[in-house]
PDB file of N, CA, C and O in Angstrom:
ATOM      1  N   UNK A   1     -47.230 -47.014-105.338  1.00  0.00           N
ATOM      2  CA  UNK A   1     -47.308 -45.839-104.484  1.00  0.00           C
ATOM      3  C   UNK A   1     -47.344 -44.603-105.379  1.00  0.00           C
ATOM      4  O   UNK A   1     -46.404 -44.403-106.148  1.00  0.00           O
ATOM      5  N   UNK A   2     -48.446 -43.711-105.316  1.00  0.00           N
ATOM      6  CA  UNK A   2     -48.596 -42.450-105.510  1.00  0.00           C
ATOM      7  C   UNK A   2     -47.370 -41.395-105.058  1.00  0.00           C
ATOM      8  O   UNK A   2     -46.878 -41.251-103.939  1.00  0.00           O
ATOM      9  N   UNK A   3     -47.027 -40.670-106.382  1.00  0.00           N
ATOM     10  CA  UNK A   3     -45.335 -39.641-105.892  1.00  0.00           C
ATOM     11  C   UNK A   3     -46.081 -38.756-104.448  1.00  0.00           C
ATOM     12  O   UNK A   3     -45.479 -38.213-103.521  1.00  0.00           O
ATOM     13  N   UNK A   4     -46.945 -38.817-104.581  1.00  0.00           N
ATOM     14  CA  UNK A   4     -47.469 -37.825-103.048  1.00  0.00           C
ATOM     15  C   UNK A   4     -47.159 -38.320-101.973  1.00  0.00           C
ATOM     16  O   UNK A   4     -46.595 -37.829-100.995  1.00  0.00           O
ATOM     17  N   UNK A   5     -47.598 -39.465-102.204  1.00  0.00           N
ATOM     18  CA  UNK A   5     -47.659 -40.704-101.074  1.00  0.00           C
ATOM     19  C   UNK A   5     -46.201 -40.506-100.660  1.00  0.00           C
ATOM     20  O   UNK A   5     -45.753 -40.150 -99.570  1.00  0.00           O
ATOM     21  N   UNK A   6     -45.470 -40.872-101.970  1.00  0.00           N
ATOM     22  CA  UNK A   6     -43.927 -41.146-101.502  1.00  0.00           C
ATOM     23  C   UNK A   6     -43.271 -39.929-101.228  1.00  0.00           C
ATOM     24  O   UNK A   6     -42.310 -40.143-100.489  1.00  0.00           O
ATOM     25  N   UNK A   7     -43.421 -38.499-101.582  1.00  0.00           N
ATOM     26  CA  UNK A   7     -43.319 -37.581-100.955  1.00  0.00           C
ATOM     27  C   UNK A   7     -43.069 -37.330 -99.430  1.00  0.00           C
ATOM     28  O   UNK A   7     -42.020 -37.094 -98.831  1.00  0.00           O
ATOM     29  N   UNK A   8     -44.453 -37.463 -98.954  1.00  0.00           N
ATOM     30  CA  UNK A   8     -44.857 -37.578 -97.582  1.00  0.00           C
ATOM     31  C   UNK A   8     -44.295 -38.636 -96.658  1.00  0.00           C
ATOM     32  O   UNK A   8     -44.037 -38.323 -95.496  1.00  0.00           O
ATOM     33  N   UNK A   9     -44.076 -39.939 -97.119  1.00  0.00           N
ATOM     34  CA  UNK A   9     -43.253 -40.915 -96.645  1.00  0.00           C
ATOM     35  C   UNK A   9     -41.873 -40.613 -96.290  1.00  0.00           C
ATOM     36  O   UNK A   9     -41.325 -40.855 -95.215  1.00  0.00           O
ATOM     37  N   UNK A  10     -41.341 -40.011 -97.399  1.00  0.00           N
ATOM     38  CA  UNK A  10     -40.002 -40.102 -97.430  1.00  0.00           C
ATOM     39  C   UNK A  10     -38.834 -38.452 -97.291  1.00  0.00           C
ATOM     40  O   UNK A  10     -37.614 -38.294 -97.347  1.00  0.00           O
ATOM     41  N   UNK A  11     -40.333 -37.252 -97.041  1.00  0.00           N
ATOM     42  CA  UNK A  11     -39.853 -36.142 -97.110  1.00  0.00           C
ATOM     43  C   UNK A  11     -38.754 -35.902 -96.156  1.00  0.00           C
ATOM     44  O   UNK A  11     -38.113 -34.897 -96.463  1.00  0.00           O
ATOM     45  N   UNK A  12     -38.293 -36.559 -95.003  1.00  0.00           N
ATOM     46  CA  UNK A  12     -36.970 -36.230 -94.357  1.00  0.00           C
ATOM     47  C   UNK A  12     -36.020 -36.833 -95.497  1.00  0.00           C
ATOM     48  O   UNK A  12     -35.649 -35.998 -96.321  1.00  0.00           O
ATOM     49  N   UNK A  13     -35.663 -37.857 -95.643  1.00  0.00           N
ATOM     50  CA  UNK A  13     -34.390 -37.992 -96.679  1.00  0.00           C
ATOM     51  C   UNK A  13     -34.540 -36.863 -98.062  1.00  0.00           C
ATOM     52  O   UNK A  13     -33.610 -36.377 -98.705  1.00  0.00           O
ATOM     53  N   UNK A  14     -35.829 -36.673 -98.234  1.00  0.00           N
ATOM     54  CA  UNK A  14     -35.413 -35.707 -99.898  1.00  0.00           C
ATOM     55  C   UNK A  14     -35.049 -34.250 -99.773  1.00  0.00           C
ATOM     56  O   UNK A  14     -34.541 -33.517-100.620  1.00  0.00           O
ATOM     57  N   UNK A  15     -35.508 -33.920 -98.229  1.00  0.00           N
ATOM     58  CA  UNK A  15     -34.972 -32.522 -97.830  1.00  0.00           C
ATOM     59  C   UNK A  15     -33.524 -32.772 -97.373  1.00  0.00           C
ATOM     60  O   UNK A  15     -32.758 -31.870 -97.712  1.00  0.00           O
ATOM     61  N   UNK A  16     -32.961 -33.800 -96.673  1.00  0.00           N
ATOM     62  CA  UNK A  16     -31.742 -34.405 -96.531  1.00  0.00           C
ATOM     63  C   UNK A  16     -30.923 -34.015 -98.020  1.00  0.00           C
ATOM     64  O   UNK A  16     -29.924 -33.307 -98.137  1.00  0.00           O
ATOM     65  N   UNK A  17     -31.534 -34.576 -98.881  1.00  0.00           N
ATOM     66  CA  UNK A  17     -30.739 -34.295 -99.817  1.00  0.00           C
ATOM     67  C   UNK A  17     -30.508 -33.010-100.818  1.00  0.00           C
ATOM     68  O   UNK A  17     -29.506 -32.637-101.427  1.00  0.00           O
ATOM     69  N   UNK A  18     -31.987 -32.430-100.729  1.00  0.00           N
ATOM     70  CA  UNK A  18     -31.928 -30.501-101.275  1.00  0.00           C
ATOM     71  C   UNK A  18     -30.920 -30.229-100.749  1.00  0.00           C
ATOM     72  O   UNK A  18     -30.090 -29.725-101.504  1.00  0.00           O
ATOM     73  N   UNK A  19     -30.487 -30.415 -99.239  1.00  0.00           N
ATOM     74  CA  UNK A  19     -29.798 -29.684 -98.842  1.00  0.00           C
ATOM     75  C   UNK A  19     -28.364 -29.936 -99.377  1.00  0.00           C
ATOM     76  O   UNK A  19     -27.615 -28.997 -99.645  1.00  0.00           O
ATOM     77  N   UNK A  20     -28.018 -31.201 -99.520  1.00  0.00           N
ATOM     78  CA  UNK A  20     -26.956 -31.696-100.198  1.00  0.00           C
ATOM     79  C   UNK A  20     -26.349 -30.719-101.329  1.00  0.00           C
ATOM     80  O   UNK A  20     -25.282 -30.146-101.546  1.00  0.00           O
ATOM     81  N   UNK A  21     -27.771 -30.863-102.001  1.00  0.00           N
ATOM     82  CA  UNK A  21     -27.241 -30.515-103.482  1.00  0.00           C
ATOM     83  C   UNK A  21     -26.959 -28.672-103.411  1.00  0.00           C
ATOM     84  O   UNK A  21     -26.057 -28.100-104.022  1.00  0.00           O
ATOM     85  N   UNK A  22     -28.020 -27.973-102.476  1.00  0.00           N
ATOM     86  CA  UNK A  22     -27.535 -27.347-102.354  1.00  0.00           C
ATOM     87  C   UNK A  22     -26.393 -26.635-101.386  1.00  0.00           C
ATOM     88  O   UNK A  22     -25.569 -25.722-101.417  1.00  0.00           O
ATOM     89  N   UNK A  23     -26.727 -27.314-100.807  1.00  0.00           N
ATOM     90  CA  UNK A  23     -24.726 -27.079-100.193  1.00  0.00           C
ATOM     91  C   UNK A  23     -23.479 -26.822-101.880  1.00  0.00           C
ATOM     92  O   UNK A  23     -22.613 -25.950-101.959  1.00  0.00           O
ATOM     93  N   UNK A  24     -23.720 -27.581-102.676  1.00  0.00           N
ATOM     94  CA  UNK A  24     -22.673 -27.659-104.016  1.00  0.00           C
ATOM     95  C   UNK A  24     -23.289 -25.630-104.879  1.00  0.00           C
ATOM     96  O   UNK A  24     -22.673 -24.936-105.688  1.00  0.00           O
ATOM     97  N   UNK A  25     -24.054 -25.484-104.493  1.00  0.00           N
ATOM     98  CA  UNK A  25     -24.522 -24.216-105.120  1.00  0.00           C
ATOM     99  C   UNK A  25     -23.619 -23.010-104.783  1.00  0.00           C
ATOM    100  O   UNK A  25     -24.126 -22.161-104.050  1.00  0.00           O
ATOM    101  N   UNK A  26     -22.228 -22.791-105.253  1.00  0.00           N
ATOM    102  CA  UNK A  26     -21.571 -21.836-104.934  1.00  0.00           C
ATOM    103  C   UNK A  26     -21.114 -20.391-105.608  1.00  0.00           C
ATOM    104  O   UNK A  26     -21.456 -20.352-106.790  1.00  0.00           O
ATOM    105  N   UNK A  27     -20.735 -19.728-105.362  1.00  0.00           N
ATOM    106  CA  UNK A  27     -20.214 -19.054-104.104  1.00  0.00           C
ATOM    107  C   UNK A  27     -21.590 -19.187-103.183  1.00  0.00           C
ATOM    108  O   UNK A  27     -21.180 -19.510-102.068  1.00  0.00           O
ATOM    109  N   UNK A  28     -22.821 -19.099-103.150  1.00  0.00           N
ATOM    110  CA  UNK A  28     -23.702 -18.380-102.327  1.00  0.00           C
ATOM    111  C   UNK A  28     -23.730 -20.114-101.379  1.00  0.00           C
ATOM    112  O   UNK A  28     -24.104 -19.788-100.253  1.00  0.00           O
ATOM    113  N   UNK A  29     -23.621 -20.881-101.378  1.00  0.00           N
ATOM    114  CA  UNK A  29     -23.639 -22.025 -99.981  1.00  0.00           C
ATOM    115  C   UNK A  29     -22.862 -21.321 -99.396  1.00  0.00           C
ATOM    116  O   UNK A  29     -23.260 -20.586 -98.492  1.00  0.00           O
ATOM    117  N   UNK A  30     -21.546 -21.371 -99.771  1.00  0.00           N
ATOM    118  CA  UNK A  30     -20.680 -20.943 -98.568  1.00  0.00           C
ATOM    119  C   UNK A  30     -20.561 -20.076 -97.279  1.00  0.00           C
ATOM    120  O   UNK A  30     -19.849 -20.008 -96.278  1.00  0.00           O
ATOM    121  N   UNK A  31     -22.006 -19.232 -98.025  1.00  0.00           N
ATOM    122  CA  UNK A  31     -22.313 -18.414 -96.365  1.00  0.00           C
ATOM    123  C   UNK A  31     -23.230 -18.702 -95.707  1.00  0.00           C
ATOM    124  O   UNK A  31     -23.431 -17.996 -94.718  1.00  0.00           O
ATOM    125  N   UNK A  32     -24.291 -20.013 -96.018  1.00  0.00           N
ATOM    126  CA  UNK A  32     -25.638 -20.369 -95.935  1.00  0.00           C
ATOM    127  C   UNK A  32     -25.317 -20.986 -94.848  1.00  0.00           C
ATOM    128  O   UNK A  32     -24.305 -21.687 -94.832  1.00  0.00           O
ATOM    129  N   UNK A  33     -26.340 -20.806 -93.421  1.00  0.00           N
ATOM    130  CA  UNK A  33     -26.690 -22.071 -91.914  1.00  0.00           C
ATOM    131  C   UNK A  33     -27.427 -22.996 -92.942  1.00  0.00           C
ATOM    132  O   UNK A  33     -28.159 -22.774 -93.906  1.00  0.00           O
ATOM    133  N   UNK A  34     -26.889 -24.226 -92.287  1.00  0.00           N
ATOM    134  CA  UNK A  34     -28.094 -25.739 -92.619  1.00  0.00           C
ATOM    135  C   UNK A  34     -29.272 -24.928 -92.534  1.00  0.00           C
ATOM    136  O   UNK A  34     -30.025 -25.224 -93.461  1.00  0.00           O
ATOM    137  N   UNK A  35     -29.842 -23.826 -91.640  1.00  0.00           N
ATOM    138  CA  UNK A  35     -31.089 -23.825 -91.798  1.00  0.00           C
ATOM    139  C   UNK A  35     -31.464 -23.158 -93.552  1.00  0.00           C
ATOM    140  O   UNK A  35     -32.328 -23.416 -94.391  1.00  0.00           O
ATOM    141  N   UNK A  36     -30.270 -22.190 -93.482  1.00  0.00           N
ATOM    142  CA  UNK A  36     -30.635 -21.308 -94.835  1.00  0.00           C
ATOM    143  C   UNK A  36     -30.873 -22.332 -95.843  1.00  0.00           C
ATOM    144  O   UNK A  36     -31.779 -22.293 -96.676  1.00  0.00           O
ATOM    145  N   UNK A  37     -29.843 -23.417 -95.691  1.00  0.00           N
ATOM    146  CA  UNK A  37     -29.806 -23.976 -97.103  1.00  0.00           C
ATOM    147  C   UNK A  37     -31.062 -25.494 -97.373  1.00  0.00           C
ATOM    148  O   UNK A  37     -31.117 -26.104 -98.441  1.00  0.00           O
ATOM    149  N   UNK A  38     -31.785 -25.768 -96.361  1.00  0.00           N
ATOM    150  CA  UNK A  38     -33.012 -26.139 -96.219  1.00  0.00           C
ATOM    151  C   UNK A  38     -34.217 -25.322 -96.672  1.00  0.00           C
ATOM    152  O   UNK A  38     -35.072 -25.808 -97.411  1.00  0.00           O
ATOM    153  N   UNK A  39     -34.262 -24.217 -96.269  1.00  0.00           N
ATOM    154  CA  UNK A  39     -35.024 -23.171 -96.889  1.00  0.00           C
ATOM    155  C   UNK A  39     -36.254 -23.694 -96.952  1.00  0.00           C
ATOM    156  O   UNK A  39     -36.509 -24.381 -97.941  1.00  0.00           O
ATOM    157  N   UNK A  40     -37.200 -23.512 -96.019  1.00  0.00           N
ATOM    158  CA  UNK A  40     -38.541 -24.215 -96.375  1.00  0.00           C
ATOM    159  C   UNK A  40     -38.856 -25.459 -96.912  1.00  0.00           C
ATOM    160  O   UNK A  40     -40.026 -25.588 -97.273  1.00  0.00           O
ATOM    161  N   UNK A  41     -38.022 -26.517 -97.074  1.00  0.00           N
ATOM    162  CA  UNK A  41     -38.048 -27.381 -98.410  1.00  0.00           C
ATOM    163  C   UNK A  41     -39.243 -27.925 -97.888  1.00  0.00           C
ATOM    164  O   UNK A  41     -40.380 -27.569 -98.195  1.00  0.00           O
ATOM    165  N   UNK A  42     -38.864 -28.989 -96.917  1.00  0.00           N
ATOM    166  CA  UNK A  42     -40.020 -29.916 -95.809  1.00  0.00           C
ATOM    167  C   UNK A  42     -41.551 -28.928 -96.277  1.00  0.00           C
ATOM    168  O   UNK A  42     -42.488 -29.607 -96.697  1.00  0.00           O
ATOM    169  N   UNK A  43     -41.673 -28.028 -96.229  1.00  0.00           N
ATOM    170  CA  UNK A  43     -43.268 -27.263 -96.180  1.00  0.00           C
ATOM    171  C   UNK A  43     -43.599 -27.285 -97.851  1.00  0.00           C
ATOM    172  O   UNK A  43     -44.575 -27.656 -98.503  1.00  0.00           O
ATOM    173  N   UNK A  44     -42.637 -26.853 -98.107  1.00  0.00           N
ATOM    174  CA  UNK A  44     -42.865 -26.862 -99.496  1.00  0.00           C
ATOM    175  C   UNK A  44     -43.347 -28.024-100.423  1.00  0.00           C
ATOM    176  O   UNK A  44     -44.251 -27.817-101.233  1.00  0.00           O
ATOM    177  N   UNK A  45     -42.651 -29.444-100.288  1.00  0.00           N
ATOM    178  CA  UNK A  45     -42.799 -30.578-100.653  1.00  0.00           C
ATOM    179  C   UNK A  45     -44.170 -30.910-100.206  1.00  0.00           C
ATOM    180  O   UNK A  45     -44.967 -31.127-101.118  1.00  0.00           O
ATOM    181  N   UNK A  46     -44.725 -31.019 -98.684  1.00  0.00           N
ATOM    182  CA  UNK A  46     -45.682 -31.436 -98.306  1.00  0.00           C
ATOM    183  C   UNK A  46     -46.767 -30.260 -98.635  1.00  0.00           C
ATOM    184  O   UNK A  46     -47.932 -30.599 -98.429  1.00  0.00           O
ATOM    185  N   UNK A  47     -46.635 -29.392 -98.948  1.00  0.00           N
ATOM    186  CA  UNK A  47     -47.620 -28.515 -99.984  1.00  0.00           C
ATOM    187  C   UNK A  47     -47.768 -29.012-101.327  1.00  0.00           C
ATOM    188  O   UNK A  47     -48.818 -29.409-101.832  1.00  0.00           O
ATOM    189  N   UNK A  48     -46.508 -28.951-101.922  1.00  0.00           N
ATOM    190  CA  UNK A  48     -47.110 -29.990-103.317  1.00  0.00           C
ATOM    191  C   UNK A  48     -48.058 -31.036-103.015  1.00  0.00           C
ATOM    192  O   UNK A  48     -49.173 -31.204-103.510  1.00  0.00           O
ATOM    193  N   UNK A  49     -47.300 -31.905-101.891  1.00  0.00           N
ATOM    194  CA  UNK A  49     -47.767 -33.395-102.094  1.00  0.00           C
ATOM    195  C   UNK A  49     -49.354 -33.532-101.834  1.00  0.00           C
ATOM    196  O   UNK A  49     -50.031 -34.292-102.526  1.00  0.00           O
ATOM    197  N   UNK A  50     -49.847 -32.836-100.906  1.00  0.00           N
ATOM    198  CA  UNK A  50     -51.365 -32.321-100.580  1.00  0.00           C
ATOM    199  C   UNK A  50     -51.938 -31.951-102.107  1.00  0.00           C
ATOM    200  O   UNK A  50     -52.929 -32.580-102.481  1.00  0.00           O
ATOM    201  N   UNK A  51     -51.438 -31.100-102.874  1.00  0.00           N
ATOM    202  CA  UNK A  51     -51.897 -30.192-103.847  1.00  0.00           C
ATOM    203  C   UNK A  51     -52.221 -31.629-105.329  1.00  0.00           C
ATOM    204  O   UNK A  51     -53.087 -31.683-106.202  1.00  0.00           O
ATOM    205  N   UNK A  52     -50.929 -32.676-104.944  1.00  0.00           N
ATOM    206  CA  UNK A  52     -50.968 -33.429-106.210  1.00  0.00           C
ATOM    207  C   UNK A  52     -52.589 -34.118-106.871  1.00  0.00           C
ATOM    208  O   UNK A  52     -53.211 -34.137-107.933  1.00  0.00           O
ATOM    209  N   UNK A  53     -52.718 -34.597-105.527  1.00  0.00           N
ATOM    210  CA  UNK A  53     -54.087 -35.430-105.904  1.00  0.00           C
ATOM    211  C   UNK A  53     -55.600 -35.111-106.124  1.00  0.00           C
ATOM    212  O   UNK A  53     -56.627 -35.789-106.103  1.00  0.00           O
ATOM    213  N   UNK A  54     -55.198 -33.293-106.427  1.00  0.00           N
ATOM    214  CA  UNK A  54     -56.943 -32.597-106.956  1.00  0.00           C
ATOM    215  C   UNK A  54     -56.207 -32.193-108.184  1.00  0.00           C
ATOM    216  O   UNK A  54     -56.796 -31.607-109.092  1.00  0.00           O
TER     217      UNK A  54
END
């Protein structure tokens, strides 16, 4: 499997986990909504993953 491929497959758990890691990013998590600390990721990833294969 192509990292794009698996990107796109698997982009709910790896934004699952940005958020993880950044949740640990402090002082500034501590004032962040789940949405803040998601931050575009999902669009972002599947923009790479489109972008990888040209």
């Amino acid at each position: 499997m192509r990292l794009s491929e698996f990107i796109v497959v698997h982009v709910d758990r790896i934004v699952d986990e940005w958020e993880d890691f950044a949740k640990t990013l402090k002082p500034a998590a501590d004032s962040m909504s789940k949405l803040e600390l998601r931050d575009h990721a999902r669009s972002i990833l599947l923009a790479a993953a489109r972008d990888m294969p040209t």
